[in-house]
C-alpha positions in Angstrom: 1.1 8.9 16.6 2.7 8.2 13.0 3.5 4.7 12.2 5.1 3.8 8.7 7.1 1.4 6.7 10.6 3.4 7.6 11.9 5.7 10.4 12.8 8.7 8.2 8.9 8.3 6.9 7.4 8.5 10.6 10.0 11.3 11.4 8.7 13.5 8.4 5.1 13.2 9.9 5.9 13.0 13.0 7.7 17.1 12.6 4.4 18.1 11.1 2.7 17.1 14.0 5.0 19.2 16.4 4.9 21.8 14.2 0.9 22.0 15.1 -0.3 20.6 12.3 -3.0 17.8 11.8 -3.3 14.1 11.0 -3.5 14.9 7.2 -0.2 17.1 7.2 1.3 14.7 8.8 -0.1 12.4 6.3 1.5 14.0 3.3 4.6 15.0 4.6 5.1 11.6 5.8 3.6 9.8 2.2 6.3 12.0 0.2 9.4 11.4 2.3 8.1 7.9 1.3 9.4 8.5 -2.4 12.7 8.6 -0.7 12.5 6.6 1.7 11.3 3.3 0.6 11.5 4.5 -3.3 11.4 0.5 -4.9 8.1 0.5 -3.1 6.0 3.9 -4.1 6.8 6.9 -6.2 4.5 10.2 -7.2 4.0 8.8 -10.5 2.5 5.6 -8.6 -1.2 5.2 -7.1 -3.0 5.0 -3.8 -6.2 5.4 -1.6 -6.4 7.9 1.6 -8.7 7.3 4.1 -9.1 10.3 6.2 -11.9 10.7 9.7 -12.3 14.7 10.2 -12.8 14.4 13.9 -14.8 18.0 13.9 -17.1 17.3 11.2 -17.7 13.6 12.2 -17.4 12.4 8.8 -14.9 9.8 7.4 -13.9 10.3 3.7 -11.9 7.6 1.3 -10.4 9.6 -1.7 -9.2 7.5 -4.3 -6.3 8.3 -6.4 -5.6 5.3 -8.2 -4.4 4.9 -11.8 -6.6 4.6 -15.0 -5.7 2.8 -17.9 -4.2 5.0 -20.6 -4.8 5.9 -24.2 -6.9 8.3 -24.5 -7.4 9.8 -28.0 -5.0 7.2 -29.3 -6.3 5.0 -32.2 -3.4 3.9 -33.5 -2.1 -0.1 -32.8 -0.3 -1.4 -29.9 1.8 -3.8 -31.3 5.0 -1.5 -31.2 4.6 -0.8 -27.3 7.4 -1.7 -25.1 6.5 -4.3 -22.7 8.3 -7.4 -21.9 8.5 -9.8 -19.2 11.6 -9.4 -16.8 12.6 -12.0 -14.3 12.4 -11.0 -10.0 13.3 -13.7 -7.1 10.9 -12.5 -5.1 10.1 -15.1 -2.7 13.0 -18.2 -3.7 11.7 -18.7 -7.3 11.8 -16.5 -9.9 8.7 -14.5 -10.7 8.0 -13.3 -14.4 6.3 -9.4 -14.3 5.8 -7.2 -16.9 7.7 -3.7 -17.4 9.1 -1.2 -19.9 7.2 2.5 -21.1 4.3 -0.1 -21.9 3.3 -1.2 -18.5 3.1 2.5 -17.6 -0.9 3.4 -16.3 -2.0 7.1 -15.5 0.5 8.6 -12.7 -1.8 9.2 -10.1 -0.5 9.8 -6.4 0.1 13.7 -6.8 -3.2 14.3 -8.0 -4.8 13.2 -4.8 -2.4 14.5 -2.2 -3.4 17.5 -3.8 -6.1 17.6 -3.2 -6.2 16.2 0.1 -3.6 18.9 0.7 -5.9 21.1 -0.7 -8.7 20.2 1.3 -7.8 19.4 4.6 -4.1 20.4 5.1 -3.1 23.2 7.6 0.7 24.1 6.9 2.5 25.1 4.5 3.2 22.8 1.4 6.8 24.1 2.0 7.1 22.8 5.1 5.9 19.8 4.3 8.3 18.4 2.0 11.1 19.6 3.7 12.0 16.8 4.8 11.7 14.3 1.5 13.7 17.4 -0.1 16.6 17.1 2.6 16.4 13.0 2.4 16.9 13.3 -1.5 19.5 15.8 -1.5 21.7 14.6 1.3 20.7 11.0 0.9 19.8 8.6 3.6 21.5 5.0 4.9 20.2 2.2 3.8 18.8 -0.2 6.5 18.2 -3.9 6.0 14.4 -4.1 4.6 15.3 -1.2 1.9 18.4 -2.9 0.7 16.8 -6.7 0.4 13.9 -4.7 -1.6 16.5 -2.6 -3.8 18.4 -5.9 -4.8 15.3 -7.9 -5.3 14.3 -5.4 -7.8 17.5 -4.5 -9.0 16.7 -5.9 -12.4 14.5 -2.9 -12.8 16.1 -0.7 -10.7 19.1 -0.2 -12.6 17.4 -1.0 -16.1 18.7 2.6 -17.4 21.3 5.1 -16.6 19.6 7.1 -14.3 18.4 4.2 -12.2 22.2 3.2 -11.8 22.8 6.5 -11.1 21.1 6.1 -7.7 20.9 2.7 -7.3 24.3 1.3 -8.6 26.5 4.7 -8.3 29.7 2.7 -8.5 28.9 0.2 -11.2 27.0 -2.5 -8.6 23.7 -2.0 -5.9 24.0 -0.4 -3.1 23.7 -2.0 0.1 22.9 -2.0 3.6 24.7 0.7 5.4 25.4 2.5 2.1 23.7 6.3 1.3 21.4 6.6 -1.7 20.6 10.1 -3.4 18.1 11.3 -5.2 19.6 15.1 -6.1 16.9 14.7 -9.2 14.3 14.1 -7.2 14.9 16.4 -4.5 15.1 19.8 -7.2 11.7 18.1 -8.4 9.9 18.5 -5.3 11.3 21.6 -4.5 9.8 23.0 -7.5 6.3 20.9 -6.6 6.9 22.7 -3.1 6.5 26.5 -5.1 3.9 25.6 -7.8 1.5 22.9 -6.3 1.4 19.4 -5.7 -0.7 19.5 -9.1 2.5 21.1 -11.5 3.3 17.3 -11.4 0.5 17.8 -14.4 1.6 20.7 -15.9 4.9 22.5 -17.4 8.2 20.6 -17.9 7.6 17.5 -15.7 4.1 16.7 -18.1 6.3 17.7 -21.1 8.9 15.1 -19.9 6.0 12.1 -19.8 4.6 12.5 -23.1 8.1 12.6 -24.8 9.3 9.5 -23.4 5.7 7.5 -22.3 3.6 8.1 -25.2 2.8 6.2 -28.3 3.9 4.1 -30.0 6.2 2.9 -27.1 4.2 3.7 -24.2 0.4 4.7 -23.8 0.4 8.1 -21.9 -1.4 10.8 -24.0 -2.1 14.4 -22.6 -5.6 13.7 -22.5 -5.1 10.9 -20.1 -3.1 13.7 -18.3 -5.5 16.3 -18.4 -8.5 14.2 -17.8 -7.6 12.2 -14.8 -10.1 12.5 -11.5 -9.5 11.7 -8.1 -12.4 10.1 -6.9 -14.1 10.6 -3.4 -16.2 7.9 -2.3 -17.8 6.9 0.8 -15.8 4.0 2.8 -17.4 0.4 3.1 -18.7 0.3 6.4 -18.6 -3.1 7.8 -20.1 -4.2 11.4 -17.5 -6.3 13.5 -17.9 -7.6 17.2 -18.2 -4.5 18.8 -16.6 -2.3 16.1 -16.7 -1.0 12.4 -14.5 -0.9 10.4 -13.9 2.1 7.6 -12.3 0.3 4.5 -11.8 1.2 0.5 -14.8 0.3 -1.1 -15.8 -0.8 -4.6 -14.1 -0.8 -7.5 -11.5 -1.8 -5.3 -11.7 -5.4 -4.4 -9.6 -5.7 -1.3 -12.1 -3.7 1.4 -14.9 -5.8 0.5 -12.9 -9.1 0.8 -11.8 -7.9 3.7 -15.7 -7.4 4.8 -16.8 -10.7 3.6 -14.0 -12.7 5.3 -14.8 -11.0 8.8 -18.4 -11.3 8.2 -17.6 -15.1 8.0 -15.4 -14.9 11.0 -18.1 -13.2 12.9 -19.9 -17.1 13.4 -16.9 -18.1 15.5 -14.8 -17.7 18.0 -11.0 -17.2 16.9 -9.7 -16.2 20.1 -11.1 -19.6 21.7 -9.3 -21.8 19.4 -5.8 -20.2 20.1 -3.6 -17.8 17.9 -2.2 -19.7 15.5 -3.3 -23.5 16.5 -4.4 -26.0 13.9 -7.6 -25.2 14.6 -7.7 -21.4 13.7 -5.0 -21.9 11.0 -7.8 -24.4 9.5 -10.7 -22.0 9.9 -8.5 -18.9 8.7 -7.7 -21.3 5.8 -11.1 -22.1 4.7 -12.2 -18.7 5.1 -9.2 -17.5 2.4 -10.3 -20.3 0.0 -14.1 -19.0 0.4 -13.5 -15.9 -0.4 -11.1 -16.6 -3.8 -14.1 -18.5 -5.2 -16.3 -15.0 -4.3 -13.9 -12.7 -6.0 -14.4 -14.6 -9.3 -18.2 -15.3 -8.7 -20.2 -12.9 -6.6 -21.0 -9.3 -7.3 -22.4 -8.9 -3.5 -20.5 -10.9 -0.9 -21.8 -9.3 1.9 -25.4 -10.0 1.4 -26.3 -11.9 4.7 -28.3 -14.6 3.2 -24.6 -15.4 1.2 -22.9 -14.9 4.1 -24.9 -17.1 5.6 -24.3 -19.9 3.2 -20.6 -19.6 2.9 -20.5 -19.7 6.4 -21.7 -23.5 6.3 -18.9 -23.8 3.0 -16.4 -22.8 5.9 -17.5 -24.8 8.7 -16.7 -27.8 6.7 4.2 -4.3 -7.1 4.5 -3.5 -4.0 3.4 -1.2 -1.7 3.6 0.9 1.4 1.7 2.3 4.3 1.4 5.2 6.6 -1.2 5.7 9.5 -1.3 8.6 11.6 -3.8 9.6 14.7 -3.7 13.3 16.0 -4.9 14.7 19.4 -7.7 15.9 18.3 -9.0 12.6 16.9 -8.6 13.0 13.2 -7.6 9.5 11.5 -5.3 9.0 8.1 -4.6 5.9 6.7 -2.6 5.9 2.9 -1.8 3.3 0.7 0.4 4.1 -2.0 2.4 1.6 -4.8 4.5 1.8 -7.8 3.8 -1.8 -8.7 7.6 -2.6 -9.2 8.0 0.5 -11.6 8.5 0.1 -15.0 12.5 0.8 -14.9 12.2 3.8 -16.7 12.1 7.2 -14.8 10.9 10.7 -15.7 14.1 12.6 -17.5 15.7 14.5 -14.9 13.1 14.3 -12.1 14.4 11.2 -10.0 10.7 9.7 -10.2 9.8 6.2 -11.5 7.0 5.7 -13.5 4.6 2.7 -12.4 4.2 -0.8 -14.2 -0.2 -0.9 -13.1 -0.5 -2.2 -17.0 2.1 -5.3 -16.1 0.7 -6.7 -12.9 -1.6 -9.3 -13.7 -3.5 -9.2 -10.5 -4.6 -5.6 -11.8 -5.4 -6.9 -15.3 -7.5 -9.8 -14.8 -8.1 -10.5 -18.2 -5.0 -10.2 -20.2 -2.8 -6.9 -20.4 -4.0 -4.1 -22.6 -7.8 -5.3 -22.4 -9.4 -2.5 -21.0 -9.9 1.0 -22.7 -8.5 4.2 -22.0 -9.9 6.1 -19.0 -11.0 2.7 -17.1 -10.0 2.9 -13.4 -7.5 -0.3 -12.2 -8.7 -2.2 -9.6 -6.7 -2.8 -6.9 -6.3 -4.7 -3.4 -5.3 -2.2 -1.1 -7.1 -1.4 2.3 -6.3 1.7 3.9 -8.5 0.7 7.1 -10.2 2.4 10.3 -11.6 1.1 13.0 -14.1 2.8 15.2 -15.6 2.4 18.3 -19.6 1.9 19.0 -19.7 5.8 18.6 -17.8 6.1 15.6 -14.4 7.2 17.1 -11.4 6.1 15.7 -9.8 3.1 17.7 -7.1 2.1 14.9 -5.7 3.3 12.0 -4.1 0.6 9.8 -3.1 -0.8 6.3 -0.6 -2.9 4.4 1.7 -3.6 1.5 1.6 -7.0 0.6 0.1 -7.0 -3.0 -1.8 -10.3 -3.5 -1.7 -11.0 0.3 -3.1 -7.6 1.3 -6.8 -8.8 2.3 -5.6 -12.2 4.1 -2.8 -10.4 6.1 -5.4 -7.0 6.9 -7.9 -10.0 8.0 -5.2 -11.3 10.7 -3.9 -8.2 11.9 -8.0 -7.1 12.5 -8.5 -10.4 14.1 -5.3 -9.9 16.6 -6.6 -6.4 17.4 -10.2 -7.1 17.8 -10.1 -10.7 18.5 -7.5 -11.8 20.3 -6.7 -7.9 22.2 -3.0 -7.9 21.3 -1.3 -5.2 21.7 0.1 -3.4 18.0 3.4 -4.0 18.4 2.3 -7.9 18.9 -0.4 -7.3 16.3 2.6 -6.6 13.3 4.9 -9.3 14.7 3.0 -12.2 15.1 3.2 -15.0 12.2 1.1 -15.0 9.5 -0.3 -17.3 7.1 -1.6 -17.0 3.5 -3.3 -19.3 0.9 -1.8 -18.9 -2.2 -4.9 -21.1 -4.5 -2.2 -23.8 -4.5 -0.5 -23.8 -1.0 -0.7 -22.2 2.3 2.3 -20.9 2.9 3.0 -20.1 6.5 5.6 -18.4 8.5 8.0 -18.6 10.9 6.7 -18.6 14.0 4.3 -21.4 13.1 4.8 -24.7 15.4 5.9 -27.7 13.2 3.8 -29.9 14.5 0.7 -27.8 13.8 2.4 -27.6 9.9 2.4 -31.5 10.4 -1.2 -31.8 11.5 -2.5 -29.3 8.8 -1.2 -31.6 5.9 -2.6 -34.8 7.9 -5.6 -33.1 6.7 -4.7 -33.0 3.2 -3.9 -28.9 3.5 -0.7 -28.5 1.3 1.8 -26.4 3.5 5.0 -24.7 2.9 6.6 -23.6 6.1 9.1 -20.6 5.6 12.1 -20.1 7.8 11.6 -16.3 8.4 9.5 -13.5 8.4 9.4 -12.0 5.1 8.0 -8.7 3.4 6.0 -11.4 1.4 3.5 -11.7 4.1 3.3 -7.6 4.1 4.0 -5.0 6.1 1.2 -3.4 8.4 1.8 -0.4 10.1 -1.2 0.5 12.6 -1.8 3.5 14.6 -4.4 3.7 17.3 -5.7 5.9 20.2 -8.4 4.7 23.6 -8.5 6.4 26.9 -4.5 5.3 27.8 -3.4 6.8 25.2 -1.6 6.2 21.8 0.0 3.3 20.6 1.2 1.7 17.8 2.7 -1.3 15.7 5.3 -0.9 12.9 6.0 -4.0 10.8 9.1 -5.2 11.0 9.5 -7.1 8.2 9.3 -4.3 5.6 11.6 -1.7 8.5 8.7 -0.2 10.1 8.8 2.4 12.3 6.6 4.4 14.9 6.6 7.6 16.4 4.7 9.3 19.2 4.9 13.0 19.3 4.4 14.5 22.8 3.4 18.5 22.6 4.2 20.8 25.1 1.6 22.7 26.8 1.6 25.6 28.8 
């Protein structure tokens, strides 16, 4: 089962797995055809997490391949970088990010699907991006989610010429219905296809970054290049009802939110109260603020005495994902953003470079504060869940940004909880405290809204589902079989691949 953020992305994985090969082929092939696919939300020269459970060794792995901060070996000043603000109407209101060959961090996604591919793959990297090469080269139609994403970037998109090359051929952006190429892209990754994953690091494609993202206009030196490591780490495992569940531990801040707000949950009884009453919407909404005040405060959230006490507090750039589950039991989640790229691409390679140095929920304390070779934090969750003896149950993971954790807490709850099925899981209404306002979705009774702000809870009540509140793609596997959810709001899709056998 392959379930992703578009229906060309599960396709690609879903031909590896009838080709015979596993959940981490499948994986990659479907994580490329990504950079086509839903290309204003991910790129190779982006970042990401993989969480992988090797059915056969009974281990479960979290490789991180996030992006570092940049500059090694520079000394020089940074008051001649290019980085300025640009304005996106994200959700209504504009929205003032950060972009240009300054905002660029490390490029990090090839590194670790090279090694994953390295690692754990089974076919041939050839036959694996077949399919993103034949999306790029013959060019795909644009369904709804893609074009709403394309011209809510479009500032950025179509900052240089080669941007409007693919995303405003004729002089405006593209839109729904309409094919977008990548020819640029698609020679790229054939050549990646004949020299590894890791040429992305090497030869004219790392000749290409240092001449246009190095100083004094960007920060990319070749020892930021050259020095860059993947790291493998062993997932946070966090205890829940009758479960655990895998997720992306520290540095990363989103697992162990995620960890901490279930922990909380844990004391009640959500499925009791009724999905989405006042009365869970009110606990869900304490629990979000809670767990704010840790992220600035507490090095340790899950410490059981602190849980403890918060749970008597409570009482009172974008991004994609791809989850896959194969017959033999092996699990892949894979979380992979761009930020909203920093409108510049690599010369002649169709690939846009990431803006990690101008999203402020990366940089915490001011842009350009950290030194070179320091690895971004980041909120994504690429998730597992496992049964009482460790067997993968669900795969699953988000987009979302800011509202990663508090839309992974939801979906976990619906599964877990409340024993919806995926499919209900993705589509059900969600709700998110933004420090200010809990913004809820359609789908949310008014007079629930009404009684919230009775309470003094300020509410803003949106009139559809939007890619704001993410877009969580889950695959999963019991004794019935596979099944899956694909989120709608960001054009998910899902894929079951049935084998033939003899």
């Amino acid at each position: 089962m392959v379930s992703a953020g578009h229906p060309l992305t599960a396709r690609a994985g879903a031909r590896m797995l009838e080709l015979g090969g596993n959940a981490f082929d499948a994986g990659i092939a479907a994580s490329v055809a990504s950079f086509v696919c839903e290309s204003a939300l991910t790129s190779p020269a982006g970042g990401g997490f993989l969480i992988g459970h090797l059915h056969r060794a009974g281990v479960t792995i979290l490789y991180d391949f996030f992006s570092n901060t940049p500059g090694r070996g520079y000394t020089g000043k940074k008051d001649s970088l290019e980085f300025f603000p640009i304005e996106i109407n994200f959700i209504g209101t504009p929205q003032e990010l950060y972009i240009g060959r300054g905002s660029v961090a490390v490029p990090a996604t090839l590194a670790g699907l090279h090694e994953v591919y390295r690692r754990h793959a089974t076919l041939p990297l050839e036959r694996l991006l077949e399919p993103a090469i034949e999306y790029a080269e013959k060019g795909i139609e644009l369904n709804r989610s893609q074009a709403e994403i394309i011209a809510i970037l479009s500032p950025m998109l179509t900052l240089t010429e080669e941007g409007r090359s693919i995303y405003a051929p004729s002089g405006r952006v593209l839109k729904e219905g309409e094919v977008i190429k990548n020819p640029n892209l698609a020679e790229t990754l054939r050549y990646l296809a004949e020299e590894g994953l890791d040429a992305f690091f090497r030869g004219y494609i790392k000749d290409a970054i240092l001449k246009n993202f190095s100083p004094p206009r960007g920060l990319i030196t070749e020892e930021d290049l050259r020095e860059y490591c993947i790291a493998e780490r062993e997932p946070l495992v966090v205890e829940y009802r009758d479960s655990y569940i895998y997720t992306n531990p520290p540095p990363s801040a989103g697992g162990l939110l995620i960890g901490f707000s279930l922990k909380l949950l844990e004391g009640y009884s959500p499925e009791k109260l009724g999905h989405n009453s006042t009365a869970y919407i009110r606990l869900l909404h304490s629990v979000m603020k809670t767990a704010d005040r840790v992220k600035r405060d507490e090095d340790d959230p899950l410490r059981e005495e602190f849980i403890s006490a918060c749970r008597r507090m409570v009482a009172g750039g974008n991004t994609t994902h791809i989850s896959v589950i194969d017959e033999e039991g092996n699990a892949v989640g894979i979380t992979t953003s761009v930020g909203i790229g920093c409108g510049h691409m690599i010369p002649g390679t169709g690939i846009m470079m990431n803006n990690m140095l101008g999203e402020d929920e990366l940089n915490p304390d001011g842009f350009h504060r950290y030194p070179p070779g320091v690895r971004l934090q980041s909120v994504m969750a690429p998730t597992i869940i496992m049964d009482r003896d460790r067997r993968p149950l669900f795969v699953l993971g988000t987009g979302g940004s800011k509202r990663i954790r508090n839309t992974m807490v939801q979906a976990i709850l619906n599964l877990l909880d409340f024993g919806f099925h995926p499919q209900k899981v993705v589509e059900l209404a969600r709700v998110h405290w933004d420090g200010q306002v809990l913004q809820l979705e359609e789908g949310i009774e008014p007079a629930v809204v009404d009684a919230l702000e009775r309470e003094g809870i300020g509410c803003n009540l949106w009139k559809r589902k939007h890619m704001y509140f993410g877009g969580v793609n889950v695959a999963g596997r019991s004794r019935a079989g596979f099944t899956a959810g694909a989120d709608p709001r960001r054009g998910g899709s899902a894929i079951e691949v049935r084998r033939e056998t003899a």
